[in-house]
TORBASE-303071 format. One record per residue: x, y, z of N, C-alpha, C in turn; residue number from 0. Coordinates in steps of 0.05 Angstrom, whole numbers, plus 32768, in hexadecimal, padded with zeros to 4 digits. Last residue first. Example, Ala and Ser with C-alpha at 12.3 -4.5 7.8 and 13.67 -1.06 7.14 Angstrom:
% residues 2
+------+------+------+-------+-------+-------+------+------+------+-----+
| n_px | n_py | n_pz | ca_px | ca_py | ca_pz | c_px | c_py | c_pz | num |
+------+------+------+-------+-------+-------+------+------+------+-----+
| 8101 | 7FD3 | 808E |  8111 |  7FEB |  808F | 8102 | 8001 | 809D |   1 |
| 8108 | 7F8E | 809C |  80F6 |  7FA6 |  809C | 8108 | 7FBE | 809C |   0 |
+------+------+------+-------+-------+-------+------+------+------+-----+
This chain:
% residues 101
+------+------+------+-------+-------+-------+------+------+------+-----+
| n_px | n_py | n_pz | ca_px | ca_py | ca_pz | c_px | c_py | c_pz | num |
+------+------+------+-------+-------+-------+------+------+------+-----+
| 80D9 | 83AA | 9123 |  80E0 |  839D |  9140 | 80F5 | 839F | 913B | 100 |
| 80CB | 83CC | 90FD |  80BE |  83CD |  910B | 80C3 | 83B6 | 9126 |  99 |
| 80F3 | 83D1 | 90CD |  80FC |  83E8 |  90EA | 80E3 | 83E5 | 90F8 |  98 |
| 80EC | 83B0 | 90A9 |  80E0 |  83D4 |  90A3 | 80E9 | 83E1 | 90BA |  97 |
| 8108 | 8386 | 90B7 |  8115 |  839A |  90A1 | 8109 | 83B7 | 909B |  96 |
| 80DC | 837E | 90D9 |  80FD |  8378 |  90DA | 810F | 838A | 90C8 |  95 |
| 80B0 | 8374 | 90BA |  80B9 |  8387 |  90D3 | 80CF | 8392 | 90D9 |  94 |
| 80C1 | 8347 | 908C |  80B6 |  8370 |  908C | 80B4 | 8376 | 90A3 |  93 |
| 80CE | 8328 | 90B7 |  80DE |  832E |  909D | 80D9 | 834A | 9098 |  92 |
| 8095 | 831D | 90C2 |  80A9 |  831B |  90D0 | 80C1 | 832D | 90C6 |  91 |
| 8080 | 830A | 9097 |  8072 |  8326 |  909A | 808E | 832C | 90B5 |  90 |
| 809A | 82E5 | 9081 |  8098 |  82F8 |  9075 | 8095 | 8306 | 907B |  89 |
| 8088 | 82B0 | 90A2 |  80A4 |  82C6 |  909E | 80AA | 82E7 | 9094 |  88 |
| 8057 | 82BD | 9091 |  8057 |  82C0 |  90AC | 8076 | 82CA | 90BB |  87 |
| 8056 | 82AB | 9061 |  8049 |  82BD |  9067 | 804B | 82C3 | 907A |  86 |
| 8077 | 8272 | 9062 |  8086 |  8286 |  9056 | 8075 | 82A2 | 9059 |  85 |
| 8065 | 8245 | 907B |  806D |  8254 |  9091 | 8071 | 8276 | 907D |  84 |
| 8057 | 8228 | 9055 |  803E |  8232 |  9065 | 8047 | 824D | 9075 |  83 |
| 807F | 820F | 902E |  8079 |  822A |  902B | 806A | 8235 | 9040 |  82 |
| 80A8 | 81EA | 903E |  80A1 |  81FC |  904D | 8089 | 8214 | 9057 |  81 |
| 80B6 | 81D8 | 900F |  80A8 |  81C9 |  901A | 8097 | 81CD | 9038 |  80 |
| 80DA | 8207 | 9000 |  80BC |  8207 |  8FF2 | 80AD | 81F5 | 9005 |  79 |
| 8103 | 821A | 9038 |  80FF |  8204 |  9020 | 80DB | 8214 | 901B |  78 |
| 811C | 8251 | 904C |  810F |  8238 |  904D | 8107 | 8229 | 9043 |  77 |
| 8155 | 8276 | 905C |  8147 |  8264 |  9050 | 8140 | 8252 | 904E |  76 |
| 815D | 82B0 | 9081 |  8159 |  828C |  9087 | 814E | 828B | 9075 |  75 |
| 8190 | 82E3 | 9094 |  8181 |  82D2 |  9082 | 8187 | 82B7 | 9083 |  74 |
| 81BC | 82F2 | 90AF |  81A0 |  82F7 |  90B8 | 818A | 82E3 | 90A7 |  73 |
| 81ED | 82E8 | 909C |  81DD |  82DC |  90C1 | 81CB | 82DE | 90C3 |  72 |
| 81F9 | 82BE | 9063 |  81ED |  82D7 |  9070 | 81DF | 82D7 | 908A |  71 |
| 822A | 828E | 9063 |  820D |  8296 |  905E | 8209 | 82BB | 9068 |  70 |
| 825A | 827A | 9047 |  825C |  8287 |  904E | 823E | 829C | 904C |  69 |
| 8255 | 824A | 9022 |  8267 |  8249 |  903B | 8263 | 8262 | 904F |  68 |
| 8251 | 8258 | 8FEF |  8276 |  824D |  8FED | 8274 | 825C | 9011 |  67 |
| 8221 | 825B | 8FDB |  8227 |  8242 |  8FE1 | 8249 | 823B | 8FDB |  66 |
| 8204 | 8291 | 8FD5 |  8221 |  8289 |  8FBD | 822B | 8271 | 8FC1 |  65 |
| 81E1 | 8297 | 8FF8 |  81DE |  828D |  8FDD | 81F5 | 828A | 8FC3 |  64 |
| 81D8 | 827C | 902A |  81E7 |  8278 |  901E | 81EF | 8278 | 9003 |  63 |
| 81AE | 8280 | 905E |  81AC |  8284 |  9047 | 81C3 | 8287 | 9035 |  62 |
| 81AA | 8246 | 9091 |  81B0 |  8269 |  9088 | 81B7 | 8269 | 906C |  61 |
| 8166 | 821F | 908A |  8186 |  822B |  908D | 8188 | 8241 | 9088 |  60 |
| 813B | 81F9 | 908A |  813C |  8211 |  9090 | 815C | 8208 | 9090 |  59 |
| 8125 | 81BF | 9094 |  812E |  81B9 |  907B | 813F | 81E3 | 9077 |  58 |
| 80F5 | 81D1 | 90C2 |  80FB |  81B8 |  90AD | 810D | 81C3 | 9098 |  57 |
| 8104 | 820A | 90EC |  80F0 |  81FE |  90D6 | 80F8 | 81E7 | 90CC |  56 |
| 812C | 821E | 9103 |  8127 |  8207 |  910F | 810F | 81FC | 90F9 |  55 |
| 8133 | 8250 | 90EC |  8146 |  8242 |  90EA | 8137 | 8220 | 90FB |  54 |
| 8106 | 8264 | 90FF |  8108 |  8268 |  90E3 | 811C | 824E | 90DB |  53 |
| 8119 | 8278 | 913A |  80F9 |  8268 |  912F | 80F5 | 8256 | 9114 |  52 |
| 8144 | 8295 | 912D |  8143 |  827F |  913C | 8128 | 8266 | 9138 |  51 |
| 8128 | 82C5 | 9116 |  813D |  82B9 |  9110 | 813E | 829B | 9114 |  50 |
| 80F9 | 82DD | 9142 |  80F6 |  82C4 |  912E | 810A | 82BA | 9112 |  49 |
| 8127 | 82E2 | 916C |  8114 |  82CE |  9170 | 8111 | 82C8 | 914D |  48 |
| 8154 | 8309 | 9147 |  814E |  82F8 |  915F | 8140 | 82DB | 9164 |  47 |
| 8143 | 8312 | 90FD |  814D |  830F |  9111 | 8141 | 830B | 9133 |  46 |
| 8144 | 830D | 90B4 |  8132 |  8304 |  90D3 | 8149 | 8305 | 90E5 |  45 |
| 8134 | 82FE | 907D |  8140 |  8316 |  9087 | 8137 | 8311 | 90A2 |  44 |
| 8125 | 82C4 | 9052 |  8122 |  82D9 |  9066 | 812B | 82E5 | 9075 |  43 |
| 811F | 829F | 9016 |  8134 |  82A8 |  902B | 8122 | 82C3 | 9037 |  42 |
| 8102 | 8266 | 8FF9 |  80FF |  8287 |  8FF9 | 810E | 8288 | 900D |  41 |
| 810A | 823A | 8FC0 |  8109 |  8243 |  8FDD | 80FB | 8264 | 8FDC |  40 |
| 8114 | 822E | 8F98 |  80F6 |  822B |  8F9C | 80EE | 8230 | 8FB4 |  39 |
| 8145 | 8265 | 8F83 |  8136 |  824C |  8F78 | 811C | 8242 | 8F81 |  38 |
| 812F | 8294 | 8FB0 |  814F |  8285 |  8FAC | 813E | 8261 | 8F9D |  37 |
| 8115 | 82D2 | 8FC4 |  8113 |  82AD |  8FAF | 812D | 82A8 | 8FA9 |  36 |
| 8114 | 82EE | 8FF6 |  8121 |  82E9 |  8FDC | 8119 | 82CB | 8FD5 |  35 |
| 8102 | 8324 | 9020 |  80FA |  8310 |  9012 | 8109 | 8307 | 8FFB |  34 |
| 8116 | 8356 | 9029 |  8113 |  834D |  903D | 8108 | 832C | 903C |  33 |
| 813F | 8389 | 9015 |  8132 |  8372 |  9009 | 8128 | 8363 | 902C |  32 |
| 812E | 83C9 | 9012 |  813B |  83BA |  9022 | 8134 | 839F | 901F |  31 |
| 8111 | 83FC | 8FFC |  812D |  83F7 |  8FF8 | 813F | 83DF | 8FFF |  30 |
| 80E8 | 83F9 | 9024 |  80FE |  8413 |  901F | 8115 | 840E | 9014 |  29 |
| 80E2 | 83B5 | 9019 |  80D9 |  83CE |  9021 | 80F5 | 83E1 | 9024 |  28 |
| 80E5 | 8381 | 8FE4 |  80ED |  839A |  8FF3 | 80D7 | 83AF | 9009 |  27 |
| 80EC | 833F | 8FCF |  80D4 |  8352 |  8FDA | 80E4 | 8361 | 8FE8 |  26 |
| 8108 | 832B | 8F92 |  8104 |  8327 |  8FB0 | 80E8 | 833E | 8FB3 |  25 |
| 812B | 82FD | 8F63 |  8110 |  830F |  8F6B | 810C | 830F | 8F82 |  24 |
| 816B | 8309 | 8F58 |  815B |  82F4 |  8F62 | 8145 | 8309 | 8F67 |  23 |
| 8198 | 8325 | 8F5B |  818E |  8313 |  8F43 | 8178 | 830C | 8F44 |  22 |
| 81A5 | 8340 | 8F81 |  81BA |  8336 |  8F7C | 81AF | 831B | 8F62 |  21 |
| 8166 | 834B | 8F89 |  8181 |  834F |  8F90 | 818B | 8342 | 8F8E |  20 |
| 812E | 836C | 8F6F |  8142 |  8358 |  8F65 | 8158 | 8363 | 8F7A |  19 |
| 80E2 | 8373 | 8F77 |  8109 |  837B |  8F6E | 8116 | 8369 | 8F70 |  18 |
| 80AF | 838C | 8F96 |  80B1 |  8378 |  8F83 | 80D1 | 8381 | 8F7A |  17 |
| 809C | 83AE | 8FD8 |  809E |  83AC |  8FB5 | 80A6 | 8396 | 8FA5 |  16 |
| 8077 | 83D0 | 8FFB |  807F |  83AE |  8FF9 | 8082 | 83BA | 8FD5 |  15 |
| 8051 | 83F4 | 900C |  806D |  83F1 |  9015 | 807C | 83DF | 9005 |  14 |
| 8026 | 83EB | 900B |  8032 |  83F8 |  8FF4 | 804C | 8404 | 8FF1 |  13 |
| 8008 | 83A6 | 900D |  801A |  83BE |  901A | 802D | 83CD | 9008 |  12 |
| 7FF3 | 8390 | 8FF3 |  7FD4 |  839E |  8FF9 | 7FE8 | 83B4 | 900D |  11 |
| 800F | 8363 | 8FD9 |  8011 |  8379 |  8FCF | 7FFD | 8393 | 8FD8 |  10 |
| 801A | 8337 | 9000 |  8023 |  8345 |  9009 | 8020 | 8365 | 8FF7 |   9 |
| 7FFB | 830A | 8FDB |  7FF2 |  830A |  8FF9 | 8002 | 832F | 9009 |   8 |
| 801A | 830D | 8FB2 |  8000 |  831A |  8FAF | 7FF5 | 8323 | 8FCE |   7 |
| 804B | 82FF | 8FC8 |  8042 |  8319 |  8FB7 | 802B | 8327 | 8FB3 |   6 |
| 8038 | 82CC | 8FD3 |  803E |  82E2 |  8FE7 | 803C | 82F5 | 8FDE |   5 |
| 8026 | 82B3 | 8F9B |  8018 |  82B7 |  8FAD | 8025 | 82C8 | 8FC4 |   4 |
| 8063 | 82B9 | 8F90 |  804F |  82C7 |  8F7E | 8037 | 82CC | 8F94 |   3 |
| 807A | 828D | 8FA4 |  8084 |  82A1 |  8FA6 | 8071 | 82BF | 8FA6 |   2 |
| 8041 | 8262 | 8FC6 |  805F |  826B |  8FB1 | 806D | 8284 | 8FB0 |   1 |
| 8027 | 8234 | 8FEB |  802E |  8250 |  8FE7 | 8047 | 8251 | 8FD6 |   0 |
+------+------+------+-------+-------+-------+------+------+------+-----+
């Protein structure tokens, strides 16, 4: 799975948009990134349980993308080598950020 492929996997919601934060191509709802490509990774917007879930993946951390130390609490990035899990984060991610858990 790649970046692209989720896009596609995720464009049948007309919620779901395609943008940029802070540089980087992500996935929004209302305005709200809830997906980001960070080089070959992807980072995710998550909290409680599957925060915790996310973070125990192989090779998973908090998302750090200025790498001076100081990550984002909510956001986990997971490696590419990862990818299987990245549709399942995802939809996680859009809950989370649409205000559905």
């Amino acid at each position: 799975m790649n970046f692209e492929s989720l896009i596609e996997e995720l464009s049948s919601n007309d919620q779901v948009v395609e943008a940029k934060w802070f540089g980087k191509p992500c996935l929004k709802v209302d305005g709200k990134a809830f997906v980001v490509k960070f080089g070959r990774d992807l980072a995710f917007k998550l909290t409680g349980e599957a925060h915790s879930e996310a973070l125990n993946i192989e090779g998973a951390k908090l998302f750090d993308p200025r790498g001076k130390g100081s990550p984002f609490k909510e956001w986990v990035q997971v490696p590419s080598a990862q990818s299987s899990t990245w549709p399942d984060l995802a939809a996680q991610a859009y809950e989370y950020v649409n205000g559905l858990i």
